[in-house]
C-alpha positions as CSV (number, residue, x, y, z in Angstrom):
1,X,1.1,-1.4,-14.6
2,X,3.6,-0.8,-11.4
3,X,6.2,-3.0,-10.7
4,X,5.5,-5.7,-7.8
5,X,6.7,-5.4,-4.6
6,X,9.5,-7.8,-3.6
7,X,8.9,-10.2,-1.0
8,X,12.7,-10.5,0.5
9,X,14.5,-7.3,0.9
10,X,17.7,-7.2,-0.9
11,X,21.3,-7.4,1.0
12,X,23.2,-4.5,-0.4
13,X,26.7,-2.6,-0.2
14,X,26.6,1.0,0.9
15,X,29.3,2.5,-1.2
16,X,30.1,4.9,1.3
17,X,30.9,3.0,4.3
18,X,31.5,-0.3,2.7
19,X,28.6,-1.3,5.1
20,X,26.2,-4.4,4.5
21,X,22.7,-2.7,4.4
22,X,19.1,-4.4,3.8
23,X,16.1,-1.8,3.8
24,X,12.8,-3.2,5.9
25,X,9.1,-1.9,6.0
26,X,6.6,-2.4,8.5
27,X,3.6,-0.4,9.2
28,X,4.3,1.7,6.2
29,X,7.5,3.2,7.3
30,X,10.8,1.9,5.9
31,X,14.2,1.7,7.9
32,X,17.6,0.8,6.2
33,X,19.2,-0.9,8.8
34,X,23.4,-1.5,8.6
35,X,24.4,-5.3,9.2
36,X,28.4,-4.6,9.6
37,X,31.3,-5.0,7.3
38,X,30.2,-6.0,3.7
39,X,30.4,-9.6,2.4
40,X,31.5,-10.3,5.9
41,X,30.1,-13.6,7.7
42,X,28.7,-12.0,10.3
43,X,26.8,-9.3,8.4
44,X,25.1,-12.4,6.1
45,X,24.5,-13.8,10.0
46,X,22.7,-10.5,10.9
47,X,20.8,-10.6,7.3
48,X,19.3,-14.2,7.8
49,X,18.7,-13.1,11.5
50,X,16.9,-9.5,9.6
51,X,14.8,-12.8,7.6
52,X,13.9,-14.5,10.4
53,X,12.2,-11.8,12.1
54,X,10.1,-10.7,9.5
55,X,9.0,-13.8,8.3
56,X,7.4,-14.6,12.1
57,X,5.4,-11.2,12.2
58,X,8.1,-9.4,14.6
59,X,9.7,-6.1,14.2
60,X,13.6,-6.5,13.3
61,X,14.1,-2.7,13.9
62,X,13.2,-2.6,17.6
63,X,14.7,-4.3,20.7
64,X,12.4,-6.1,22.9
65,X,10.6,-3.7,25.2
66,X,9.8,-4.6,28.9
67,X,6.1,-4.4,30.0
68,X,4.8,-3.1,33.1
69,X,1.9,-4.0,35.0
70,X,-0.5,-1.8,34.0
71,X,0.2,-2.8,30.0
72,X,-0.3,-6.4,30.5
């Protein structure tokens, strides 16, 4: 029987860098995305922010992206 998926990505320590990391997947494809200094306030900051986005449906990993005309 596999294991269940987990609903909230984990926040996690990159040995390495000492970086906050948190590992998203949308469409299929998963990104780990850095959210600065470990334990630091504003990584948890960029973690609830991480949250936020993919609990209403939008992509955390991209920036906004400006439409032209012809798309709308």
């Amino acid at each position: 029987m596999p294991r269940p998926k987990k609903l909230i990505p984990a926040y996690r320590l990159h040995k390495q860098s000492g970086q906050a990391i948190v590992t998203v997947s949308q469409n299929g494809v998963r990104k780990e995305m850095t959210l600065g200094k470990y334990d630091s306030p504003e990584s948890k900051e960029e973690y609830q922010r991480v949250l936020t986005n993919l609990a209403a449906g939008r992509s955390s990993t991209e920036a906004p992206v400006d439409l032209t005309v012809n798309e709308l």
